[in-house]
Each structure stands twice: as C-alpha cells, then as structure tokens.
C-alpha positions as CSV (number, residue, x, y, z in Angstrom):
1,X,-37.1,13.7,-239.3
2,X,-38.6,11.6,-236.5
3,X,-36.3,13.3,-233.7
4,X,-37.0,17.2,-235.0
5,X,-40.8,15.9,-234.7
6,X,-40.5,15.3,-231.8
7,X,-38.5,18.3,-230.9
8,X,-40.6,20.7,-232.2
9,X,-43.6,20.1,-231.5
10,X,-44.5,16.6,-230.3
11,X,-43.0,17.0,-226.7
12,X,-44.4,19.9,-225.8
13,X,-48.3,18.7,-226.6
14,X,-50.3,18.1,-223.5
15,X,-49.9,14.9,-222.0
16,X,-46.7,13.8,-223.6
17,X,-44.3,11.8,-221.8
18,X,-41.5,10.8,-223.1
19,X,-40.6,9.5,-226.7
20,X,-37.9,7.1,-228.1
21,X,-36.2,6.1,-231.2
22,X,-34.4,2.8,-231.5
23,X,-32.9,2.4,-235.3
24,X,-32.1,-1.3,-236.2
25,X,-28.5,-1.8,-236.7
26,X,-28.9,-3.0,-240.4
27,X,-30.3,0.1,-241.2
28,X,-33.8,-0.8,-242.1
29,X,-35.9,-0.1,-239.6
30,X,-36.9,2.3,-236.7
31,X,-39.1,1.6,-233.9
32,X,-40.9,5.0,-232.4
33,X,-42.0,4.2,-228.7
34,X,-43.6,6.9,-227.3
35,X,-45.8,7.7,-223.7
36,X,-48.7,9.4,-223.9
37,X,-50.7,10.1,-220.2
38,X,-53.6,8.8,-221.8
39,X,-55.0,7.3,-224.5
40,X,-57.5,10.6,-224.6
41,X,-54.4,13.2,-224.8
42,X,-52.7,10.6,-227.5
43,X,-55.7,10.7,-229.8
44,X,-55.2,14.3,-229.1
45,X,-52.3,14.7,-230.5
46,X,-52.8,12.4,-233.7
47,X,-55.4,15.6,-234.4
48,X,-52.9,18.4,-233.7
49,X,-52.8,20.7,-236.8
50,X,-48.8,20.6,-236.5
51,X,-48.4,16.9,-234.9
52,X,-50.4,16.1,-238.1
53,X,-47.5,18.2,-240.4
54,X,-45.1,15.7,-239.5
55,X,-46.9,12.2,-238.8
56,X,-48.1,13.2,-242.3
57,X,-44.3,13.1,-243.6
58,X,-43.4,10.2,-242.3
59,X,-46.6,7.8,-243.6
60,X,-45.0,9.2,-247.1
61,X,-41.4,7.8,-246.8
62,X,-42.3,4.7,-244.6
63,X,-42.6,1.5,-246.5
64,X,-44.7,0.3,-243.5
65,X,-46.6,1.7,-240.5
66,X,-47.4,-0.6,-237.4
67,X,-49.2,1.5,-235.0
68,X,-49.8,0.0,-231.8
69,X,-51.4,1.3,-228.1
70,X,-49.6,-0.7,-225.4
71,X,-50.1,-0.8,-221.1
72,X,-47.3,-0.4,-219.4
73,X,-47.2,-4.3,-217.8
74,X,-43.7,-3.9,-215.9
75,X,-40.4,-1.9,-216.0
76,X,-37.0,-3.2,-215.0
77,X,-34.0,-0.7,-214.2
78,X,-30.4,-1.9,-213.4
C-alpha cells in the first residue's frame, strides 16, 4: 500500500525527493524514509486532498506511527 502511495501520487507532489521503504526481516515492521525539499512543501503534502487518501489508510492498519522530521547530518556512499 505504502509503495502504490507513493507511486501514485506521493512522488509527483511538489517538492518530493525521493522515498524509501525498508521492511524488517521478521516481518513486523516498516520504516518509511522519505525527502521532502522543505519542511514547507512536506507540511504541504500532509494537506494534499489525495496524499491525505492514503496516509489516512495506513494510520488504520498501523499498530504504531512514529513520525519524525530529520536534517540531513552526513551521507556516506561506497
């Protein structure tokens, strides 16, 4: 559900950047790391009409919701 979200409707809202899924191997849980251009287009996007659909649907089915807003403090590539 995350992934067609995002699909849809999340990456082509202004501002997006790029979005990630990483699924625990046990199953359990999911961690949704997204990049936003700035904290204005994010908050943005958490009051798109269709963004809204679908971060609707997945408060429903989550047994818990950890929303964080992060800086970008270093990145490391091989």
């Amino acid at each position: 559900m995350l992934i067609t979200a995002s699909e849809e409707v999340m990456r082509h809202l202004p501002g997006f950047i790029s979005g990630n899924f990483h699924a625990s191997t046990d199953g359990s849980t999911v961690v949704n790391y997204v990049q936003w251009e700035s904290r204005e287009t994010l908050q943005a996007a958490q009051t798109d009409a269709a963004a809204r659909v679908h971060m609707d649907r997945a408060m429903e089915i989550a047994e818990r919701i950890e929303p964080r807003i992060y800086t970008v403090e270093a990145v490391h590539h091989r």
